[in-house]
TORPA-4810 file (N, C-alpha, C, O; in nm, 3 decimals):
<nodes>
NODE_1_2.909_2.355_-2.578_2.905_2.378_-2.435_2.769_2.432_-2.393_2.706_2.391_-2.295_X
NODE_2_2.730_2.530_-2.479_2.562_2.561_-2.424_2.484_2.530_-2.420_2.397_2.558_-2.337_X
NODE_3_2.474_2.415_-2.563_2.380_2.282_-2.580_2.412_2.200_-2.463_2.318_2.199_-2.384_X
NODE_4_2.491_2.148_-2.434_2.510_2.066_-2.297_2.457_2.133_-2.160_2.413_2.066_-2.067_X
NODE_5_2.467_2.275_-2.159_2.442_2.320_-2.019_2.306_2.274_-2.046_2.262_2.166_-2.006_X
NODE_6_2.228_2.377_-2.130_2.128_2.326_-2.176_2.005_2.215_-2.132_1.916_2.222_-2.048_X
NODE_7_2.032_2.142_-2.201_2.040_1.958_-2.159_2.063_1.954_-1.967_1.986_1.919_-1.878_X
NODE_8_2.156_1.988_-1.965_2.139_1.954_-1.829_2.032_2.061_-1.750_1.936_2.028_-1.681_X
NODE_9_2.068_2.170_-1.773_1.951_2.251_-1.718_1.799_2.224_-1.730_1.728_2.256_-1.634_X
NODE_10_1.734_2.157_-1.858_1.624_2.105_-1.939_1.621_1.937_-1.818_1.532_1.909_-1.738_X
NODE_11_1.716_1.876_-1.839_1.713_1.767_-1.732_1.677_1.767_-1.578_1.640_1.671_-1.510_X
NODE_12_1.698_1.900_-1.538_1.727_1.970_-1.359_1.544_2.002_-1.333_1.474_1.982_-1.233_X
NODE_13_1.514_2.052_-1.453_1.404_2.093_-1.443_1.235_2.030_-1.465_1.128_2.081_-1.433_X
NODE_14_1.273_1.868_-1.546_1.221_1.804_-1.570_1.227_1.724_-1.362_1.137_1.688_-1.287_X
NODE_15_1.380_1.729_-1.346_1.357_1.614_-1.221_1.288_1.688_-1.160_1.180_1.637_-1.130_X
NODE_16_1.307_1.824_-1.116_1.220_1.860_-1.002_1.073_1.930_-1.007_1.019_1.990_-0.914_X
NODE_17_1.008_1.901_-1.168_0.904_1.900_-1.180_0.874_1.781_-1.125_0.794_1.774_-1.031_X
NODE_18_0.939_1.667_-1.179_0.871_1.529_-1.133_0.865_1.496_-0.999_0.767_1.435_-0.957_X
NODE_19_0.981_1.535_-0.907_0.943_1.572_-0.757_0.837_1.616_-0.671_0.782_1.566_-0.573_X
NODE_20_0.814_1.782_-0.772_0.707_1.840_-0.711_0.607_1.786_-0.762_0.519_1.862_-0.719_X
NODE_21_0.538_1.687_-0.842_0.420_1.647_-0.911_0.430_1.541_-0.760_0.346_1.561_-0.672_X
NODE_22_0.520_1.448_-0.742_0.465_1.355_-0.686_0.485_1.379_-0.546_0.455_1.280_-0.480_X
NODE_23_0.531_1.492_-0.468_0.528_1.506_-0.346_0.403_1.594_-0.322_0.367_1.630_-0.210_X
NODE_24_0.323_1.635_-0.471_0.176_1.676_-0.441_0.072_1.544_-0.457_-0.037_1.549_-0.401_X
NODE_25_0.108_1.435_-0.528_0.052_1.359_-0.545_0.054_1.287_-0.399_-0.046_1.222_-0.367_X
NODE_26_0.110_1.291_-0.352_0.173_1.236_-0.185_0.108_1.329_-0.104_0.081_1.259_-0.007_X
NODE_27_0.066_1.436_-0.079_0.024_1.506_0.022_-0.141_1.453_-0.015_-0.207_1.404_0.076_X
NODE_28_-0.200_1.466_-0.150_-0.316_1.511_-0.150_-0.384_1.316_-0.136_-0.506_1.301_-0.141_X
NODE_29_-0.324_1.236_-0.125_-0.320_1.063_-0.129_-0.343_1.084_0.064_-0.418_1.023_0.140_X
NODE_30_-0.248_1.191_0.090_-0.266_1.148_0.271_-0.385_1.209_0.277_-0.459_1.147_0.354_X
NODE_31_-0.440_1.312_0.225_-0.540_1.378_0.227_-0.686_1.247_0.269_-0.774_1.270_0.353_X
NODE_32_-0.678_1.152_0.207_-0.752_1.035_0.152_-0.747_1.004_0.303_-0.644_0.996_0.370_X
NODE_33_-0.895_0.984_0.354_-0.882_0.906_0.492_-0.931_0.792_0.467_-0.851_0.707_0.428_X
NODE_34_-1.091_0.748_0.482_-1.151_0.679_0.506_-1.294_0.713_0.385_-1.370_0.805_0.411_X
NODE_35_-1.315_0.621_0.250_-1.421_0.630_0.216_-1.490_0.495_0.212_-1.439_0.383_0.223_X
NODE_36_-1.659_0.538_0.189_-1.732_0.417_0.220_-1.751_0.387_0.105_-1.850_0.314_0.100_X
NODE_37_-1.680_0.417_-0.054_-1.732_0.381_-0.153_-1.604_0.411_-0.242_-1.520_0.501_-0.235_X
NODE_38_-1.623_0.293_-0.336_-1.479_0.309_-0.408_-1.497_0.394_-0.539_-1.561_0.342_-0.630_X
NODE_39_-1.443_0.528_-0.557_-1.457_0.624_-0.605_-1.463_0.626_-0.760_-1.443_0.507_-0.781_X
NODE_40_-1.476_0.679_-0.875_-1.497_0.675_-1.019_-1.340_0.665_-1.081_-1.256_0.746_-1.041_X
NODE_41_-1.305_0.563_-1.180_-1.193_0.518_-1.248_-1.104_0.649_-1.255_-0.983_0.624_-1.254_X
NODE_42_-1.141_0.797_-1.262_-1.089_0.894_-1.325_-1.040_0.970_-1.200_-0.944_1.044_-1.219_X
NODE_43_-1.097_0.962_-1.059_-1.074_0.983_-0.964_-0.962_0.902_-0.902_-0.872_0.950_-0.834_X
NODE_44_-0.974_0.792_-0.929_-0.878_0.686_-0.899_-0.749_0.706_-1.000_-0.652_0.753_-0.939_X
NODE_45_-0.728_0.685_-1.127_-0.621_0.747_-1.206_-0.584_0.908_-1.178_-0.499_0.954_-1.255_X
NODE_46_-0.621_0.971_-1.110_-0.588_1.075_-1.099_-0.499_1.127_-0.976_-0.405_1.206_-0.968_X
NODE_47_-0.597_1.018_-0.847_-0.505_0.999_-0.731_-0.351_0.896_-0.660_-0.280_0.901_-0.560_X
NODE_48_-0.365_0.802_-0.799_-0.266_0.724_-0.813_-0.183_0.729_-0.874_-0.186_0.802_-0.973_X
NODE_49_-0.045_0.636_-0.836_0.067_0.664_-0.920_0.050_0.551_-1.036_-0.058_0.494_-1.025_X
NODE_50_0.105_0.518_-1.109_0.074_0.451_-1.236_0.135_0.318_-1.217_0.122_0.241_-1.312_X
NODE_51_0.223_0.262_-1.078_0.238_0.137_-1.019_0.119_0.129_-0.963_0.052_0.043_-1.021_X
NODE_52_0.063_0.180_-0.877_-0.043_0.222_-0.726_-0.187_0.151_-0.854_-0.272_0.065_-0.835_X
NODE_53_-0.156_0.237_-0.979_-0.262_0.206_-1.018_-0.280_0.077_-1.127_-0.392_0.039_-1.161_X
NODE_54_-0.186_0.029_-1.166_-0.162_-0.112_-1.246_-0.197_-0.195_-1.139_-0.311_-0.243_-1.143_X
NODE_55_-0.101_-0.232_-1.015_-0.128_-0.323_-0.870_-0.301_-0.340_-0.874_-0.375_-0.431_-0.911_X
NODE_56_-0.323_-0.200_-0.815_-0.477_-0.201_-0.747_-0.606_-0.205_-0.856_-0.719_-0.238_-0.819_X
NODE_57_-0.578_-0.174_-0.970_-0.694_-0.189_-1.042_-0.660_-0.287_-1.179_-0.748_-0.302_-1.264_X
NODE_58_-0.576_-0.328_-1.188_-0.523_-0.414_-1.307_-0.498_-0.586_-1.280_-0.507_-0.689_-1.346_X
NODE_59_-0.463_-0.549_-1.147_-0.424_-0.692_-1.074_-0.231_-0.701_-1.073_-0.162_-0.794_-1.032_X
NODE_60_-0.195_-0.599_-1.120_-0.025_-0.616_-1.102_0.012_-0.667_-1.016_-0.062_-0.709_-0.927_X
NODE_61_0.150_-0.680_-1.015_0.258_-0.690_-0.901_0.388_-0.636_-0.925_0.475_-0.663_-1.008_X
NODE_62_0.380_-0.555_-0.837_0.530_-0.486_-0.803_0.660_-0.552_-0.759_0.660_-0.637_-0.670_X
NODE_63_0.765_-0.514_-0.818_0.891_-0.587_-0.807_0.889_-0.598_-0.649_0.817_-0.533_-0.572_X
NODE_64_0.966_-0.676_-0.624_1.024_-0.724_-0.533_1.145_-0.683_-0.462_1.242_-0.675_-0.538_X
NODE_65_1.171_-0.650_-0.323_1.269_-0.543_-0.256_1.287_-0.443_-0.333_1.399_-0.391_-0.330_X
NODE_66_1.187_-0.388_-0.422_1.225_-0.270_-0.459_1.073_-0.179_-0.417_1.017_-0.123_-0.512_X
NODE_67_1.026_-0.169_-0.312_0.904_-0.107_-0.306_0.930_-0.049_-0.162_1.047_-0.049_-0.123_X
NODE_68_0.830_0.002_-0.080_0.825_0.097_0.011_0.829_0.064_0.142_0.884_0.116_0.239_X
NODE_69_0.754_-0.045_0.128_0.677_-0.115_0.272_0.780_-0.260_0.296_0.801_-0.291_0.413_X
NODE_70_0.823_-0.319_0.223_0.877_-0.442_0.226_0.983_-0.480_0.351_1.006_-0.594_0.393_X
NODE_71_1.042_-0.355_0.400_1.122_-0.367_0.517_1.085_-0.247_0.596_1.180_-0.183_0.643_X
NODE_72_0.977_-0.209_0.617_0.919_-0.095_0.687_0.863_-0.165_0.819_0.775_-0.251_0.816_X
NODE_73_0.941_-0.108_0.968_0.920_-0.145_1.096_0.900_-0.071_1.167_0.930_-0.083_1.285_X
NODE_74_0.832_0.046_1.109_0.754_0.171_1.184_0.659_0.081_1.229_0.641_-0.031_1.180_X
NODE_75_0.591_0.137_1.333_0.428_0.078_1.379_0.307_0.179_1.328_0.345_0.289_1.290_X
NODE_76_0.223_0.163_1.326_0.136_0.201_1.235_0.058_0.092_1.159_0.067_-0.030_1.174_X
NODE_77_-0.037_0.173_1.057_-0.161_0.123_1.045_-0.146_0.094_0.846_-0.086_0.178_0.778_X
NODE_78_-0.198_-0.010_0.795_-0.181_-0.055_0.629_-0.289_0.002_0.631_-0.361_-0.023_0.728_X
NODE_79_-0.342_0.103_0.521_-0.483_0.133_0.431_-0.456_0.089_0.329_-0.350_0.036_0.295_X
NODE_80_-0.613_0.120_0.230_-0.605_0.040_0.121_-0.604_0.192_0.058_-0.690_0.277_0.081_X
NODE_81_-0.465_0.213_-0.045_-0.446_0.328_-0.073_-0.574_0.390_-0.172_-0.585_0.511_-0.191_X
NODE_82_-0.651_0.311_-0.222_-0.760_0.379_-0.268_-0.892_0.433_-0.221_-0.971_0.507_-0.279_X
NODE_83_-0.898_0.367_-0.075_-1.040_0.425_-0.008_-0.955_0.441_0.147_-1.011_0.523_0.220_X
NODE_84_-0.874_0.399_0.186_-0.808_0.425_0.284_-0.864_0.340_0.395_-0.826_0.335_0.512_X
NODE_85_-0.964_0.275_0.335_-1.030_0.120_0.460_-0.893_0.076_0.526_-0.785_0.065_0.468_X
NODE_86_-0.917_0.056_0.640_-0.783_-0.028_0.716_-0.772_-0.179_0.710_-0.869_-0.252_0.730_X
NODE_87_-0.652_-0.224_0.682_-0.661_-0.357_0.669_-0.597_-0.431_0.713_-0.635_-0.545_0.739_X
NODE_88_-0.412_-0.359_0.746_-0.304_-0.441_0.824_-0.258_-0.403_0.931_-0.206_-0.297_0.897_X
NODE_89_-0.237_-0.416_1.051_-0.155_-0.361_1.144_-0.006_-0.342_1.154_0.027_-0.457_1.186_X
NODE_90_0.052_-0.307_1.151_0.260_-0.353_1.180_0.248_-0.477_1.292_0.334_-0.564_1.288_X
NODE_91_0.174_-0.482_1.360_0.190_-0.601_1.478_0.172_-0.725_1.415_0.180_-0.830_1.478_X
NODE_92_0.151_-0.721_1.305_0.097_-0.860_1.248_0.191_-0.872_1.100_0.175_-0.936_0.995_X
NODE_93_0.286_-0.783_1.147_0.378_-0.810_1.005_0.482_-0.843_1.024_0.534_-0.798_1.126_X
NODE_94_0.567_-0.944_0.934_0.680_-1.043_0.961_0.801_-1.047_0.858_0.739_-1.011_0.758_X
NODE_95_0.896_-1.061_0.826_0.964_-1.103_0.717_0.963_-1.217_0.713_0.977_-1.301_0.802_X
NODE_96_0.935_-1.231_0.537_0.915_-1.328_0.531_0.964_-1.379_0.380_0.927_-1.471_0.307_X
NODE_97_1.104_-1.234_0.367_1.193_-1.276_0.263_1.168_-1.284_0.162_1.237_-1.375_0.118_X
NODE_98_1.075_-1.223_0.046_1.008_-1.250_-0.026_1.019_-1.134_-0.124_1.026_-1.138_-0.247_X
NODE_99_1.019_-1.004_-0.021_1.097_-0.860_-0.077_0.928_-0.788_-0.085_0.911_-0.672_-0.121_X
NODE_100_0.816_-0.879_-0.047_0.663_-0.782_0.015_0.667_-0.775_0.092_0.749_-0.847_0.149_X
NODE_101_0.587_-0.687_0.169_0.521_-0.695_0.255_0.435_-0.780_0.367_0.324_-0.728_0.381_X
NODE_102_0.453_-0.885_0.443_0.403_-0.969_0.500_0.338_-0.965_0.618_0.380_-0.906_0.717_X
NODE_103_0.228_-1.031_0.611_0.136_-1.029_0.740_0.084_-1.171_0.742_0.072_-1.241_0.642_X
NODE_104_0.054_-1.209_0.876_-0.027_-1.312_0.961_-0.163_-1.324_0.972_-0.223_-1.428_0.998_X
NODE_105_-0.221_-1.198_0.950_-0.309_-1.125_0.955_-0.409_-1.049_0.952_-0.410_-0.991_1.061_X
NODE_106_-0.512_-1.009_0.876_-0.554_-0.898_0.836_-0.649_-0.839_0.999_-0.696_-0.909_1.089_X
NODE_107_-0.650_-0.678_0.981_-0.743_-0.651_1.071_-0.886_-0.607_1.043_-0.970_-0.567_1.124_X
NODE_108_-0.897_-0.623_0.912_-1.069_-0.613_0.868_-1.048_-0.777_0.780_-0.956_-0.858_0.773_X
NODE_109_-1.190_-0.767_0.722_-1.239_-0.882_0.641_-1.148_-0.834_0.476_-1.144_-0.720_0.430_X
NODE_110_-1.090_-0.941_0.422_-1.087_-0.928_0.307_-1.123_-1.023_0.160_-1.107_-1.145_0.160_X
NODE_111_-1.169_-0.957_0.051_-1.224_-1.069_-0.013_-1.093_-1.182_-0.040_-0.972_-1.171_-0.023_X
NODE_112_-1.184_-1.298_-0.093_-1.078_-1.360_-0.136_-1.143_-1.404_-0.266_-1.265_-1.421_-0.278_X
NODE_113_-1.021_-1.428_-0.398_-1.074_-1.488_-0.499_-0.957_-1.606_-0.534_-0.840_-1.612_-0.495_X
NODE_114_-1.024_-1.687_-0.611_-0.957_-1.790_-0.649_-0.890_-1.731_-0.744_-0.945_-1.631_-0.791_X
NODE_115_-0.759_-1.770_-0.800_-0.654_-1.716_-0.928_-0.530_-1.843_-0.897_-0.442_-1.879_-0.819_X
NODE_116_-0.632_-1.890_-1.082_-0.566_-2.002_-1.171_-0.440_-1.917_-1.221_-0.354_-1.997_-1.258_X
NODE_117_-0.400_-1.795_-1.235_-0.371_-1.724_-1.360_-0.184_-1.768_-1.325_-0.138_-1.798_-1.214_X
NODE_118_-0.125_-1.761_-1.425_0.043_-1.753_-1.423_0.079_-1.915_-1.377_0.183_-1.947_-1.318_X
NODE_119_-0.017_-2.000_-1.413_0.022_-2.130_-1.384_0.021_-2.229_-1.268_0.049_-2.348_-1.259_X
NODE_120_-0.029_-2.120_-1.166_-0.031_-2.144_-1.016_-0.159_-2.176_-0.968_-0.236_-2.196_-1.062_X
NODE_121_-0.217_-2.191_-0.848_-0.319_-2.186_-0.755_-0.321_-2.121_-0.645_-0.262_-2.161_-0.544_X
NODE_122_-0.384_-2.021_-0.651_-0.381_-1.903_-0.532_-0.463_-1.866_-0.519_-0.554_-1.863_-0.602_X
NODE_123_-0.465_-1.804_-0.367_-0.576_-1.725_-0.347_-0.545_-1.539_-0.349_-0.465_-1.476_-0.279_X
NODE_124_-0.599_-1.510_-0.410_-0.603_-1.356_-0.418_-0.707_-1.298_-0.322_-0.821_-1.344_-0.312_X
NODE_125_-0.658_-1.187_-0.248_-0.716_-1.106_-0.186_-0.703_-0.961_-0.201_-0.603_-0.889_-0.196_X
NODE_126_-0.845_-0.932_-0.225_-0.850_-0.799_-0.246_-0.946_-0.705_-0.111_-1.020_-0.758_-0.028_X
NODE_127_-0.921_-0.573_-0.123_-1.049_-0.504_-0.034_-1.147_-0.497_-0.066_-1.183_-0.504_-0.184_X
NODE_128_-1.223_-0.478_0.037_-1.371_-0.499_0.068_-1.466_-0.383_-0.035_-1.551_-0.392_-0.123_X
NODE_129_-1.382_-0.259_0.047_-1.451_-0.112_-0.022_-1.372_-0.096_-0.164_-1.453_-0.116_-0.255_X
NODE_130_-1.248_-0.068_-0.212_-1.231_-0.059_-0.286_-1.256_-0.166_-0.416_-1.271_-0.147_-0.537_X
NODE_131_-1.252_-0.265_-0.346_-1.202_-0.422_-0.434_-1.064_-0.369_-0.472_-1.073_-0.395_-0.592_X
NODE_132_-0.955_-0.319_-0.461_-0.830_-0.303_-0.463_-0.777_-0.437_-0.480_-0.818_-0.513_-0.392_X
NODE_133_-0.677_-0.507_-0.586_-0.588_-0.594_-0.541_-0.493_-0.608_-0.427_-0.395_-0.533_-0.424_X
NODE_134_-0.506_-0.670_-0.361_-0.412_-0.610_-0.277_-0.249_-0.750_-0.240_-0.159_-0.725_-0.160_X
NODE_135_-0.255_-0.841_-0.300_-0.157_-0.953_-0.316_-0.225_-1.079_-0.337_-0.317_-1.089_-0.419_X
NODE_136_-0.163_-1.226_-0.228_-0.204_-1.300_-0.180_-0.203_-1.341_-0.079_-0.147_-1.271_0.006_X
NODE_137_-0.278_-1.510_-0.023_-0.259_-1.559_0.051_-0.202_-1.682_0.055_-0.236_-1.759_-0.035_X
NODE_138_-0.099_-1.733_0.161_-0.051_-1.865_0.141_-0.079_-1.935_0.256_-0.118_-1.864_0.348_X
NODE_139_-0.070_-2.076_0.284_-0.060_-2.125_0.426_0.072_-2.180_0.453_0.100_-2.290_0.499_X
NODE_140_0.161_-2.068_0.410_0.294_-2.113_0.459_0.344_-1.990_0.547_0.456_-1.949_0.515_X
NODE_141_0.300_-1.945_0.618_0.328_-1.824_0.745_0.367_-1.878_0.910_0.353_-1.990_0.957_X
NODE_142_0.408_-1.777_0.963_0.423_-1.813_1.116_0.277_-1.830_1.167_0.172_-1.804_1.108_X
NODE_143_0.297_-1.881_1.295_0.245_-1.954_1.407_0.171_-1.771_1.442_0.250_-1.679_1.420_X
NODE_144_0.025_-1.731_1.494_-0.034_-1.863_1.574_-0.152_-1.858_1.405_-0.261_-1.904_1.439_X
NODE_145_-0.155_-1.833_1.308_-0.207_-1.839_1.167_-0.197_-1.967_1.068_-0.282_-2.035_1.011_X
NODE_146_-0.079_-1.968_1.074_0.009_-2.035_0.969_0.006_-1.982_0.832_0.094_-2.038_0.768_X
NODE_147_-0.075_-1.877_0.743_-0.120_-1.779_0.698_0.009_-1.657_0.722_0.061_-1.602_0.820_X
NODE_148_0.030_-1.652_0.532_0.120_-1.535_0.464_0.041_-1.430_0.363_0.027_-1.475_0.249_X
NODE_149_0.002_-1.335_0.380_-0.087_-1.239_0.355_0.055_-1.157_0.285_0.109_-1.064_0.344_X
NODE_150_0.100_-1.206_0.154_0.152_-1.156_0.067_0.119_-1.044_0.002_0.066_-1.072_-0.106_X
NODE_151_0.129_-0.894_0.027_0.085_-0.785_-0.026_0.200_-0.705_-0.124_0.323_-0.698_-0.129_X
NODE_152_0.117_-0.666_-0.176_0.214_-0.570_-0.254_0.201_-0.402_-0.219_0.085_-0.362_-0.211_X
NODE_153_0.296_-0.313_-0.199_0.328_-0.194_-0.115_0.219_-0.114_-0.238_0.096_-0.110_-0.232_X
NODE_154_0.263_-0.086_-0.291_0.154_-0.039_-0.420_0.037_-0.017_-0.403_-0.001_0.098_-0.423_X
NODE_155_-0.058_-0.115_-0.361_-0.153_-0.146_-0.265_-0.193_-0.069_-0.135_-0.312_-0.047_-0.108_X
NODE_156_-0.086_-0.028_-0.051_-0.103_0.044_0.061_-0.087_0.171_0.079_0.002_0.221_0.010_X
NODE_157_-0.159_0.259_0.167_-0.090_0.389_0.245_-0.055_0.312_0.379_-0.118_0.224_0.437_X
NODE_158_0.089_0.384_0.416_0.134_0.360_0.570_0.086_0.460_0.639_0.105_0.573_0.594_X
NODE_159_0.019_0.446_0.753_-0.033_0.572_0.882_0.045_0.538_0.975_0.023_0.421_1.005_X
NODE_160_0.158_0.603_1.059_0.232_0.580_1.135_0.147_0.620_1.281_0.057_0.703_1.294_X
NODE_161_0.201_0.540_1.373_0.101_0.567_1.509_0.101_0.646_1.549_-0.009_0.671_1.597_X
NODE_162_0.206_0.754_1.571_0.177_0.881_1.606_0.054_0.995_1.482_0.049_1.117_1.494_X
NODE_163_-0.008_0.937_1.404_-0.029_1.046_1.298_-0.215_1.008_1.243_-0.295_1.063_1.166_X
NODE_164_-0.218_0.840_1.368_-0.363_0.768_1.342_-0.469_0.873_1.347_-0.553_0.889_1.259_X
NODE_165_-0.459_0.950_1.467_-0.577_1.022_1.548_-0.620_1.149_1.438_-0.727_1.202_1.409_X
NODE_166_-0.479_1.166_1.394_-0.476_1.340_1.296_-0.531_1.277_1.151_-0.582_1.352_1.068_X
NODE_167_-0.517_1.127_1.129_-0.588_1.126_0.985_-0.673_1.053_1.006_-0.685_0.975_0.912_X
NODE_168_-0.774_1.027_1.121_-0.921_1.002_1.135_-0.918_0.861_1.177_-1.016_0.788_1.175_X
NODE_169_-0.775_0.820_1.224_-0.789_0.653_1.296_-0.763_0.646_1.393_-0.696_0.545_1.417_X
NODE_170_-0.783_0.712_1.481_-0.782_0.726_1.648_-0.867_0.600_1.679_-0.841_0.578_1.798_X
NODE_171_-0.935_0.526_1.648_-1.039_0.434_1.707_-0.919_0.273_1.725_-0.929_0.180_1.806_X
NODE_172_-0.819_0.295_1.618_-0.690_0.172_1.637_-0.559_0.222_1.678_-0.449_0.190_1.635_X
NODE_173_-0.604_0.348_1.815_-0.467_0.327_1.844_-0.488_0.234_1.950_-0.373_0.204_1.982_X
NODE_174_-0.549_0.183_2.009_-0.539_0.079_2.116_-0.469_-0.065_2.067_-0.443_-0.166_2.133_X
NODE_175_-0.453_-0.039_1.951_-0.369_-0.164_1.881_-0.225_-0.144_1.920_-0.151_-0.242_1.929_X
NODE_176_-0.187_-0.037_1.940_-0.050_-0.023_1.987_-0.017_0.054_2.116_0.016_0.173_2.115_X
NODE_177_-0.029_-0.035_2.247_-0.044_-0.016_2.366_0.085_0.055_2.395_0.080_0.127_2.495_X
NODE_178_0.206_0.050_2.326_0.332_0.103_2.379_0.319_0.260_2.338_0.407_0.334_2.381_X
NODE_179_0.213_0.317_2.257_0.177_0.448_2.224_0.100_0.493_2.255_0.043_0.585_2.195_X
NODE_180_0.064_0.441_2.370_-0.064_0.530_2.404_0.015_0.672_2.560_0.130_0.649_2.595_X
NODE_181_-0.028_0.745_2.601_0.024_0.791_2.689_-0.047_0.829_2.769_-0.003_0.883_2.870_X
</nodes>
């Protein structure tokens, strides 16, 4: 019986270490506004989670309907969770059933590379500042594009519109005219 409490007590304490590790790892990530330079590997493993950081610096991909952003219809702003460059709007995001993240869209420039890899032909797009992976692109999207900007959540911080101005993106709230007051 005491070995078991034990165990469970040893278990209670492990979860809510792992809580508090990543709801600090989560505060000090919002911390992250806007850099003009994509920061040193050790800085980057240090500020990422170990999906965040396979996705964006490995080239991963994150499961499917099992991620953050994939049915997220807040309005607000996509960063690139490693330099926090802006890249997607919510106005330009769609379902598109797939269980990512989808856009029409981008609102900055993003690279694109060719990727033979997994048997396919695609285009990969990554960011500018970070070079972050950040999914793909298809030309099977809605109208007025025709363009599916397949991302993976991993990839992103969400800035919700009320919260642009307080983490240094006040310059795109005019993207969302129903919030302005």
């Amino acid at each position: 019986m005491m070995k078991r409490f034990a165990t469970m007590a040893l278990m209670f304490a492990l979860a809510a270490c792992a809580a508090g590790s990543t709801a600090q790892a989560d505060d000090h990530k919002a911390a992250v506004v806007h850099r003009t330079a994509k920061p040193a590997d050790d800085v980057i493993r240090h500020e990422l989670t170990d999906i965040q950081y396979d996705v964006t610096q490995k080239d991963g991909t994150e499961p499917p309907f099992h991620n953050p952003y994939f049915d997220n219809h807040a309005a607000g702003l996509y960063v690139d969770v490693v330099t926090g460059e802006p890249l997607f709007s919510s106005n330009e995001k769609f379902e598109s059933g797939t269980g990512w993240p989808s856009f029409y869209r981008p609102i900055a420039k993003l690279k694109e590379v060719h990727d033979g890899s997994v048997g396919m032909e695609r285009t990969e797009v990554r960011s500018v500042i970070g070079n972050s992976h950040l999914g793909h692109v298809f030309d099977d999207g809605p109208k007025p594009t025709g363009l599916r900007y397949c991302i993976n959540s991993a990839s992103l911080r969400f800035v919700p519109v009320d919260q642009l101005a307080a983490q240094g993106y006040g310059t795109y709230v005019s993207l969302f005219p129903a919030a302005k007051k």
